[in-house]
C-alpha positions in Angstrom: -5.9 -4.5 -8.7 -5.5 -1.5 -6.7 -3.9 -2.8 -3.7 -1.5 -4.8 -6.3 -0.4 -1.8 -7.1 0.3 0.0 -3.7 2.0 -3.3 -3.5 4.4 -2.4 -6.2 4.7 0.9 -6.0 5.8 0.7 -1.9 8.0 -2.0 -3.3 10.0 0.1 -5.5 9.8 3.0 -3.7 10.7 1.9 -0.1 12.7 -1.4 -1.3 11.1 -3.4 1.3 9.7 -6.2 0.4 5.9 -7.4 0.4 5.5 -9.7 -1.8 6.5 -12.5 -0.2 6.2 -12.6 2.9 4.2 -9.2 3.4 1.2 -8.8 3.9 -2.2 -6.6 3.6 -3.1 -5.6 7.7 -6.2 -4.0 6.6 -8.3 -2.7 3.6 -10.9 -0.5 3.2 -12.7 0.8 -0.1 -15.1 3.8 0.5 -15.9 4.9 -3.1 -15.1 3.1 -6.8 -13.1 4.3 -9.3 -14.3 4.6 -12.6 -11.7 3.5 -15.6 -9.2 5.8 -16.8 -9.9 8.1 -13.6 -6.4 9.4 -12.5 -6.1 7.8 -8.9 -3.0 9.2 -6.3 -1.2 7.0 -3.5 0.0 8.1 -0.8 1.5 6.4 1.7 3.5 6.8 5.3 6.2 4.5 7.2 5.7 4.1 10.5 8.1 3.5 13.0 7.0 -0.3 13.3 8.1 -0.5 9.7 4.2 -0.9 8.9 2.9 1.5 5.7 -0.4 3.0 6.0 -1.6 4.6 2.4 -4.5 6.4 1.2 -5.7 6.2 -2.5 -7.7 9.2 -3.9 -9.2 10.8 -7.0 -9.1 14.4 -7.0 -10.7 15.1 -3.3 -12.8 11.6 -3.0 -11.0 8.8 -1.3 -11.2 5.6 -2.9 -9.3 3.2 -0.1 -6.9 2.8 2.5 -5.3 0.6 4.5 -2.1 -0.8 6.0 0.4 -3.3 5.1 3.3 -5.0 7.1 6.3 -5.8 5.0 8.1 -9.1 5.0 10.1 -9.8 8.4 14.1 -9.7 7.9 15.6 -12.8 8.6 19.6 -13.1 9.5 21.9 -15.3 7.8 24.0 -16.0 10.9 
């Protein structure tokens, strides 16, 4: 569920798309997250297009990870 919603929240912040045809490069958990704790994303775009984001509650990081967005395909 978390990475779900990185998923949507890089979508409708960045308006690149990942859903289809995106995809997760790598995913690491380091701690759980207990219900109703207040998690923060943050997230970077590279220069490759890829987004690496972090995930953390208070000072404890929970995951992180990369994702590659879909590729852009020309109409011509």
């Amino acid at each position: 569920m978390l990475i779900d919603e990185v998923i949507h929240t890089v979508e409708s912040t960045t308006g690149q798309a990942m859903t289809t045809g995106g995809h997760i490069t790598m995913a690491k958990f380091y701690s759980p997250a207990s219900p109703g704790e207040v998690l923060t994303l943050c997230f970077d775009t590279r220069a490759d297009a890829s987004i690496a984001f972090e995930i953390h509650a208070n000072n404890r990081r929970i995951a992180a990870g990369d994702l590659s967005p879909a590729a852009k395909t020309s109409t011509c």
